[in-house]
Structure formats: structure tokens, C-alpha cells
C-alpha positions as CSV (number, residue, x, y, z in Angstrom):
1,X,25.9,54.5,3.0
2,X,26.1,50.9,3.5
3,X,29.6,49.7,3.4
4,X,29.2,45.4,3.4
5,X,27.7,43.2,0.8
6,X,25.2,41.1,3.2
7,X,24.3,37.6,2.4
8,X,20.6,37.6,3.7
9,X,18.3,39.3,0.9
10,X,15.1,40.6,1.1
11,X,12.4,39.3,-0.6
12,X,11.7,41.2,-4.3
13,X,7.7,41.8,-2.9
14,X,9.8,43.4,0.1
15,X,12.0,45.8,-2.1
16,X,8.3,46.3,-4.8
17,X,6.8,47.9,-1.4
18,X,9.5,50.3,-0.5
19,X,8.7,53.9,-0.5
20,X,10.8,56.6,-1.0
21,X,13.9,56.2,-3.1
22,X,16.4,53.0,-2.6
23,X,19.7,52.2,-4.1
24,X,19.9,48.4,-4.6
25,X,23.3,47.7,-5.1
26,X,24.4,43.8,-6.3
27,X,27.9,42.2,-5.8
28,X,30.5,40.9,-3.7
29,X,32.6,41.6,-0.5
30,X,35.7,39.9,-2.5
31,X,35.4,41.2,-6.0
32,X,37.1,43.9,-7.4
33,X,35.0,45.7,-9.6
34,X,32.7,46.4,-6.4
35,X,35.7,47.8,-4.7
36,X,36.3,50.3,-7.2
37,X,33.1,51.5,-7.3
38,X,32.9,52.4,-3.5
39,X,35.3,55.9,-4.0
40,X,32.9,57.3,-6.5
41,X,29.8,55.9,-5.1
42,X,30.9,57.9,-2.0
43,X,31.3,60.8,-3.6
44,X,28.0,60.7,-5.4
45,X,26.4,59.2,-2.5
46,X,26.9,62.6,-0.6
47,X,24.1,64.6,-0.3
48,X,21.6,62.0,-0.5
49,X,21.5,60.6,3.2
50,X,17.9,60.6,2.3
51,X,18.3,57.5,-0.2
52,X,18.5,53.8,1.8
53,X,21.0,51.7,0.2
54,X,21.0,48.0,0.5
55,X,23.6,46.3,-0.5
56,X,23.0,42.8,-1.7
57,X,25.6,39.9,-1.8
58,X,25.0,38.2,-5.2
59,X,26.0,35.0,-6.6
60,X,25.1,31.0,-7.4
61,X,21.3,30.2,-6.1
62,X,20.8,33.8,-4.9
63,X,17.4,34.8,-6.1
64,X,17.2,38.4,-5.6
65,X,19.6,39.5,-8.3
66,X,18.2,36.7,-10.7
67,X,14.8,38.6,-10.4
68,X,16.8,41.7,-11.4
69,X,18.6,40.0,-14.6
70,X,21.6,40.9,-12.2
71,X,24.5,39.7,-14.8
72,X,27.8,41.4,-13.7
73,X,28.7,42.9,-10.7
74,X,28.7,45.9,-9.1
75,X,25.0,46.2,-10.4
76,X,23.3,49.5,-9.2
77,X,19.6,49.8,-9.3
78,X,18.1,52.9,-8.5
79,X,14.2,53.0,-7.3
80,X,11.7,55.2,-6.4
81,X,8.5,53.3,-4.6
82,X,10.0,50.1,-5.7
83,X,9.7,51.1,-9.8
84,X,13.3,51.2,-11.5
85,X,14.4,54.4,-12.6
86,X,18.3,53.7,-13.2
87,X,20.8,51.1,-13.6
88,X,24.5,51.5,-13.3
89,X,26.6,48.3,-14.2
90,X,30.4,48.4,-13.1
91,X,30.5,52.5,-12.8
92,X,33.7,54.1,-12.2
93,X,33.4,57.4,-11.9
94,X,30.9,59.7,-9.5
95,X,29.4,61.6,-12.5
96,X,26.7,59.1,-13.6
97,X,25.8,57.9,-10.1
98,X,25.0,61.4,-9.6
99,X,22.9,61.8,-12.3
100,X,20.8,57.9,-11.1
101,X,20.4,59.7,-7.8
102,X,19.0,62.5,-8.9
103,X,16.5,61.0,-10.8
104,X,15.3,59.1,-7.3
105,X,16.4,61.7,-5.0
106,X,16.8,65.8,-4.4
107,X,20.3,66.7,-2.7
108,X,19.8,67.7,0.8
């Protein structure tokens, strides 16, 4: 599980042509309602070491999220082969993340 917002994004024909399932996760290093979404997210995360997360730095000019209709942050987006399957907006608790991964993802 990724652990750092990063400021360079992939491209959305880049994220389209993933295989396999993906957590896209939108946000901030400084805000607060991505930082209390971590505990649970690493709860629900376990299990599913299978699942690449990218965690995307959003904000002013950054396209990605736009593309996304990214609106408040943390914004989870979970894929299989680059189709959207499930979105989480500002989760707090492990139970419905669990239930987005396993509609991308079987538990190891």
C-alpha cells in the first residue's frame, strides 16, 4: 500500500490500459480527511497485496482527478482493466472499502 500522495500523475490513457485491478486514490499529503482514511484503508487494504494502488496528489490545474470528476478529497476509485467498478468519497471506516475491493479483487 502506497503511503505518499505523489505529485507526477499518470496519464488517464495510462490508468484506461491497466490490467488487473487498481485502487486510484485522489487527495493530499496535508489534508485531513486523507489522513483519516489511511487506518481503515489499511485494514481493508490487507489481503489484497494483489491490488496496485496509486495514490494521486490532486488539486488546482491537476488534470487527472478533473477527468475523474474528482470533487472532494480522499476520492477512492476502484478499477478492474481500467473500467470503474467503485468509488469511495471521504470513507471512514474499513467496512465499505472492503466491500470496493472485493468487487476488483479476491483476498489472498
Amino acid at each position: 500500500m502506497e503511503t505518499t500522495y505523489q505529485a507526477g500523475a499518470p496519464e488517464r490513457a495510462e490508468i484506461d490500459a491497466l490490467a488487473g485491478p487498481v485502487l486510484l486514490e485522489f487527495g493530499a499529503n496535508w489534508c485531513g480527511h486523507c489522513r483519516a482514511t489511511q487506518a481503515p484503508l489499511a485494514e481493508a487494504y490487507a489481503g489484497h497485496g494483489g491490488v496496485r494502488h496509486i495514490k494521486v496528489e490532486d488539486g488546482p490545474g491537476r488534470a487527472l482527478g478533473r477527468t475523474f470528476r474528482v470533487k472532494l478529497w480522499p476520492t477512492l476509485i476502484f478499477l478492474r482493466d481500467g473500467v470503474e467498478l467503485a468509488r469511495l468519497v471521504r470513507p471512514l471506516e474499513s467496512e465499505p472499502i472492503a466491500a470496493a475491493f472485493g468487487r476488483i479483487d479476491t483476498p489472498a
